[in-house]
Structure formats: C-alpha cells, structure tokens
C-alpha positions in Angstrom: 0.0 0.0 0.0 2.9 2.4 0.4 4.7 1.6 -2.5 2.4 3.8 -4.8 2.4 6.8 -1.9 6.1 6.2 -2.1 6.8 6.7 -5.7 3.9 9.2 -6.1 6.0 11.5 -3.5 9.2 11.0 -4.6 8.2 12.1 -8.4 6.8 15.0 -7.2 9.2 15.8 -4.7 11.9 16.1 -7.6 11.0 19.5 -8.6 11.2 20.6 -4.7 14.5 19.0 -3.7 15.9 20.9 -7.2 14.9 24.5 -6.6 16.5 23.9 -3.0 19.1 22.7 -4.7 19.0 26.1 -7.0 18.6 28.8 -4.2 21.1 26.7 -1.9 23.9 27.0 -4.7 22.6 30.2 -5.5 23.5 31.5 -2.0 27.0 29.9 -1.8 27.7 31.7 -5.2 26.6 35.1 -3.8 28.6 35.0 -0.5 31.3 32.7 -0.6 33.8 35.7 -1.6 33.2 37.5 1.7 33.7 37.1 5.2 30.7 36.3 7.0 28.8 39.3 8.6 28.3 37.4 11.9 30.9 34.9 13.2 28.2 32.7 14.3 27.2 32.4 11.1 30.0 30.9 8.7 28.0 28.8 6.8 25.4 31.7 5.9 25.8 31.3 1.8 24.0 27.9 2.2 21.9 29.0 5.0 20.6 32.1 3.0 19.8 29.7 -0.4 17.7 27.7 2.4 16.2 30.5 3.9 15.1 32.0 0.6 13.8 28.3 -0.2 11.9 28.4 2.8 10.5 32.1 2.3 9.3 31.4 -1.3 7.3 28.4 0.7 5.3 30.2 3.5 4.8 33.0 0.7 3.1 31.5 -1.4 1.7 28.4 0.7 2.1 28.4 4.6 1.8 32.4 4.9 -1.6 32.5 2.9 -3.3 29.7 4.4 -2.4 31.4 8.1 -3.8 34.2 7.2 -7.4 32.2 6.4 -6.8 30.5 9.4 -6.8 33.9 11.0 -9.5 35.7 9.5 -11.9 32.9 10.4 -10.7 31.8 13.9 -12.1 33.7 16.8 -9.5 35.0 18.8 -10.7 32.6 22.3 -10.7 29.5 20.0 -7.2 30.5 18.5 -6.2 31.1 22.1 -7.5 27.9 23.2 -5.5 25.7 20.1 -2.2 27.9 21.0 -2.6 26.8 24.8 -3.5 23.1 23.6 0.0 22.4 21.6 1.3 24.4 24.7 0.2 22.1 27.2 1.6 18.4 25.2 5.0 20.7 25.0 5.1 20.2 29.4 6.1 16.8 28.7 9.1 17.5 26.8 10.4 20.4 29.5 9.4 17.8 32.4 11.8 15.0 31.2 14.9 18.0 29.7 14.4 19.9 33.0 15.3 16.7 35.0 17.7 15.9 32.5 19.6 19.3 33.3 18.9 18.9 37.1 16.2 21.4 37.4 13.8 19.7 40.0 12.2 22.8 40.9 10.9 23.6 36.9 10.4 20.2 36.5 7.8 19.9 39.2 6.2 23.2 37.9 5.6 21.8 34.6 4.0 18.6 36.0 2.0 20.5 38.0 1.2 22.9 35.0 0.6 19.5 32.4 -1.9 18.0 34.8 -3.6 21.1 36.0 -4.1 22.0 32.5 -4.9 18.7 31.0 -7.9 18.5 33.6 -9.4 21.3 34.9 -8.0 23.3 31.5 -10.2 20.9 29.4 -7.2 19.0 27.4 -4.9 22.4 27.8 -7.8 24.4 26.0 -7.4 26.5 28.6 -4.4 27.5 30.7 -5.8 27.5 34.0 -2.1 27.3 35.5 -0.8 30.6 34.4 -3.9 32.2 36.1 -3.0 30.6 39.3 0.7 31.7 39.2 2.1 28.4 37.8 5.1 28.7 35.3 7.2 26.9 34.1 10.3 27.5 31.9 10.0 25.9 28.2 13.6 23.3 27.9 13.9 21.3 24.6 16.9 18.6 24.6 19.6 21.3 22.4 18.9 23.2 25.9 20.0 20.2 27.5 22.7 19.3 25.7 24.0 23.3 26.5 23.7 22.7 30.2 25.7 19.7 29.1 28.8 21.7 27.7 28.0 20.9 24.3 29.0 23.7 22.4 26.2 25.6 20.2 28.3 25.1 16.9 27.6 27.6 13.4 24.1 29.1 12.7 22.1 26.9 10.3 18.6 27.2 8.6 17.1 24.2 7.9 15.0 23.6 4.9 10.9 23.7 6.5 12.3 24.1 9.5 13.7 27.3 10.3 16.6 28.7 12.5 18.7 26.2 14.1 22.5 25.9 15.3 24.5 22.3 14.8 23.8 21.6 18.4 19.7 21.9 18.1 19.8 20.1 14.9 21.2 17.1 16.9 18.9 18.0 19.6 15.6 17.4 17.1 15.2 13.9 17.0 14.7 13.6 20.6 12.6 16.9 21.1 10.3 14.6 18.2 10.0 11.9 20.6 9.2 13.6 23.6 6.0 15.4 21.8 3.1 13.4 22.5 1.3 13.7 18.7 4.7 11.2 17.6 3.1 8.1 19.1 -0.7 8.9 17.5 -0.7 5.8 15.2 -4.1 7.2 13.0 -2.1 8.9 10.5 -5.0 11.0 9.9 -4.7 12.5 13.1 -1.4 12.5 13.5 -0.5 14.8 10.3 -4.1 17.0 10.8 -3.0 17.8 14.6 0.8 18.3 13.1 -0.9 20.9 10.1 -3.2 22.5 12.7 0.2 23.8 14.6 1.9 24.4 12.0 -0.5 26.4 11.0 -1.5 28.2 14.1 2.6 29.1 14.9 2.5 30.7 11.5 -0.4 32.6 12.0 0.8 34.0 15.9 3.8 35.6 13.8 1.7 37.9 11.1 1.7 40.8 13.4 4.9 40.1 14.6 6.6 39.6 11.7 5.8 43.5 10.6 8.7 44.6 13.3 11.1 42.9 10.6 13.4 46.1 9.2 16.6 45.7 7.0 17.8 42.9 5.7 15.1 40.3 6.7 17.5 37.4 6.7 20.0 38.9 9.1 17.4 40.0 11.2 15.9 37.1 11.9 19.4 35.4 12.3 20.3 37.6 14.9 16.9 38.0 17.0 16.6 34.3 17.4 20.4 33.6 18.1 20.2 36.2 20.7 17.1 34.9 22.0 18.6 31.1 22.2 21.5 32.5 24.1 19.2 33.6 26.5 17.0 30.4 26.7 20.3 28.0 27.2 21.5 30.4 29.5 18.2 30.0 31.5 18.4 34.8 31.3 21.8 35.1 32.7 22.6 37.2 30.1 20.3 39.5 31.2 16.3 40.8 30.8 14.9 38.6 27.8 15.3 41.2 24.8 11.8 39.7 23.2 9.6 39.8 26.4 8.7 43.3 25.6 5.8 45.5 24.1 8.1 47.0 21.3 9.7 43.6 20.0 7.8 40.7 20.7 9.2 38.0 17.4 9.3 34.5 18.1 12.5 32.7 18.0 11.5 30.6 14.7 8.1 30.4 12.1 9.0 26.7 12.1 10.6 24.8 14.8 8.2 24.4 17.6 5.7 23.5 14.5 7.8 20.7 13.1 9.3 19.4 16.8 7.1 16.5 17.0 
C-alpha cells in the first residue's frame, strides 16, 4: 500500500528538492567571496539559499493559508489551540528539566501538564498561568548546552527554520518527547501536526511586521540572541523579546515541526 504513496512522493518531490538545490547554490555563489557578517554564522551562503527556499514556501503556501486560518478563527478559539499544543510541549520540558537537574521547573511543569490537561479541558485553557504556575520551556539542544555541548555555526534548515549544529542534533529527541509522535491514525497524527503548523504561522503575522533591514539577518540575529538567553536560563540578562516593542518568536518553524 505504500509503495504507490512512495513513488507518487518522490516524483513530485523532484521539482522541490531541485529549486532547493537552486537557491542553496545560488547563496553559496553570492557570499562565498566575503567574510561572514556574523561569526556565528559561517556557513550563511548555504543558509541564505535555504532561507530563501523556505520564504518562497510560506509565501506562497504556509503564509496564505495562516492568514485564512486567521481571518476565520475567533481569537478565544485560537487562544485555546495555541494553549492546547502548549500544554503536550510540558512533557518534553518535564523530562529535559530533569535531564539538566532542574527539579524545581520540572515539578512546575508537571504541575502545569496536569492542571491544565484536567481542569483546562485538554490544555484548552491555561488555568495554571492564572494561578501563578510557570514553568520555563527546555527542549533537549537546551539540555545538551547545560551539558557543555557547544552551540556550533548558525544553520537554517530547509521547512524548518533557525537552528545551530547543536539543536539540529537535539531534534530527533525533542520529536519523541511530543506526545502527537506516538498517535498511530495517520490522519490524526499529520491534521494535529498541520493545525500547529498552521497556528505558529499565524501567531507571527503581526509580529513579523517589526522585521526592518535585511530580513534574513534580522531574523538570524533575533533568534540567536534569544537562544543564548533560553540556554543560558536569562543570565545574560532581561529577555530582549519579552517586551511590548519587539515581541518575534524565536522561529516560524521549529516548535511546529518538533514532534
């Protein structure tokens, strides 16, 4: 039965995988003459051919369908899908926080997952933030930080989004750890997985407008900074994002795709 799914997909993934291939080699042509802007960043003529590869995606496909989404969602039910995916994400910073040896936010996010998951109606509703109850978000490239594990170069991956070399080895365990892997109805497995892709996308439209400059160095940069400051649990400082004038996510794709 999978056999024609298979072959089906792989024909007419041929024309994808070659304009990646195109903007990817495009983007190494355009930069490999000159130092990299950002030392974090060495490998940015590749990651720019990705990035536009991934721009020319949500423009003409994830970024339209978001707004839809938008325009027909009542804000409480959008609320209540955003806190939903929130709430299956406690798992994963239960098991990194006791991984990195944080008992304290460990317990907080137990307490927030089961709270939530029973009075909250399934997470619908985050009745644990009302109460006081936080938690900090930890994903396994987190862990492997606390760990020593160096960050390694800035790299966009294709769908994806904004990564380093460490979180890139970090992804296949932040997949298990999301409870939507182990749905075996495929049908509900990828409709869940396209709802929050979907609803990330659409909680950056108004965000997204605070872009200025170059848009690919600008979104480098905010979400490096902003991943320096989640590994480093804010000892760098106030979080630069937590405020009314700059408010941008650290990715359009990650959380979406962690699963």
């Amino acid at each position: 039965m999978n056999r024609p799914f298979t072959t089906t997909f792989s024909r007419a993934a041929r024309p994808l995988l070659a304009g990646l291939a195109l903007v990817v080699l495009s983007g190494c042509a355009t930069t490999q003459s000159s130092a990299p802007a950002n030392p974090e960043d060495p490998w940015e003529g590749f990651n720019r051919g990705v990035f536009a590869f991934n721009e020319t995606l949500d423009r003409y496909a994830l970024k339209p369908v978001a707004q839809g989404y938008r325009f027909v969602t009542p804000d409480p039910v959008e609320t209540g899908v955003g806190n939903f995916f929130s709430n299956l994400g406690e798992i994963r910073t239960t098991l990194n926080s006791l991984l990195q040896g944080k008992g304290s936010n460990a317990s907080a996010s137990t307490g927030r997952f089961l709270l939530n998951s029973t009075v909250g109606v399934l997470g619908v509703f985050d009745v644990a933030s009302q109460i006081g109850l936080h938690a900090r978000e930890e994903d396994f490239g987190q862990t492997l930080g606390s760990w020593g594990v160096a960050s390694g170069p800035y790299l966009v991956l294709p769908l994806l989004g904004p990564s380093t070399l460490r979180d890139t080895g970090g992804l296949p365990v932040d997949m298990y750890t999301y409870p939507t892997t182990y749905i075996e109805d495929d049908a509900v497995r990828y409709s869940l997985t396209g709802l929050r892709v979907i609803d990330t996308r659409a909680g950056l439209l108004d965000q997204e407008k605070l872009i200025q400059g170059d848009r690919y160095s600008f979104i480098r940069d905010s979400w490096l900074q902003r991943r320096h400051f989640e590994v480093n649990d804010g000892e760098l400082g106030e979080d630069p994002f937590a405020t009314d004038d700059f408010d941008l996510e650290g990715s359009d794709f990650d959380d979406a795709f962690a699963e």
